[in-house]
C-alpha positions as CSV (number, residue, x, y, z in Angstrom):
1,X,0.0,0.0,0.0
2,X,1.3,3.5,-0.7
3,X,0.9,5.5,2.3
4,X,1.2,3.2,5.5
5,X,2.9,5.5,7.6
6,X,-0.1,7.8,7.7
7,X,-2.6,5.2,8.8
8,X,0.0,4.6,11.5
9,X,0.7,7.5,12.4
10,X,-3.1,8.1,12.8
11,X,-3.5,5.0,15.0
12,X,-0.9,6.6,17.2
13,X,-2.8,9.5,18.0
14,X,-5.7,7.2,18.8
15,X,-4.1,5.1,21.2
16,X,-2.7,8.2,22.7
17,X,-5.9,10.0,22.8
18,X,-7.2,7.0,24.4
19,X,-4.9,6.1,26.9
20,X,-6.7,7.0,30.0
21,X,-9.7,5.2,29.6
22,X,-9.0,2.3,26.9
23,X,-6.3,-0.3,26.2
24,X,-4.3,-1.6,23.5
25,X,-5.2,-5.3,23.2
26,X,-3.6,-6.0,19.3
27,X,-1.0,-3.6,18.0
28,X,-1.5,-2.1,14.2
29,X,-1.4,-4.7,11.7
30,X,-2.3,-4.6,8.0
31,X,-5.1,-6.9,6.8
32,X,-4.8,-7.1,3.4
33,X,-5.8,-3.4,2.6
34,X,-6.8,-2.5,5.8
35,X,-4.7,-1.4,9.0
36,X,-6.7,-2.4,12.0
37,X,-5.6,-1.8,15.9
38,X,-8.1,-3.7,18.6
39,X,-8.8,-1.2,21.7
40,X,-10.4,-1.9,25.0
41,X,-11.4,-0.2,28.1
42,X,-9.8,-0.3,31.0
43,X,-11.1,-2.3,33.7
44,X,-12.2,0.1,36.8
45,X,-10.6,-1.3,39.4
């Protein structure tokens, strides 16, 4: 794919945003065409 870095970059920022309240369970990966990251709360306790 041409422009992976971006949709990495982008995921990035996600996870940061998300840090407080969610956690990373599968770091980026392509899927054929597709970059996908799995992100899930935090558990409360």
């Amino acid at each position: 794919m041409a422009h992976q870095e971006f949709g990495l970059r982008q995921l990035e920022r996600v996870k940061a945003d998300l840090e407080e309240i969610g956690q990373v369970e599968q770091m980026p990966k392509m899927e054929g065409r597709q970059m996908i990251m799995v992100i899930a709360p935090k558990k409360n306790r």
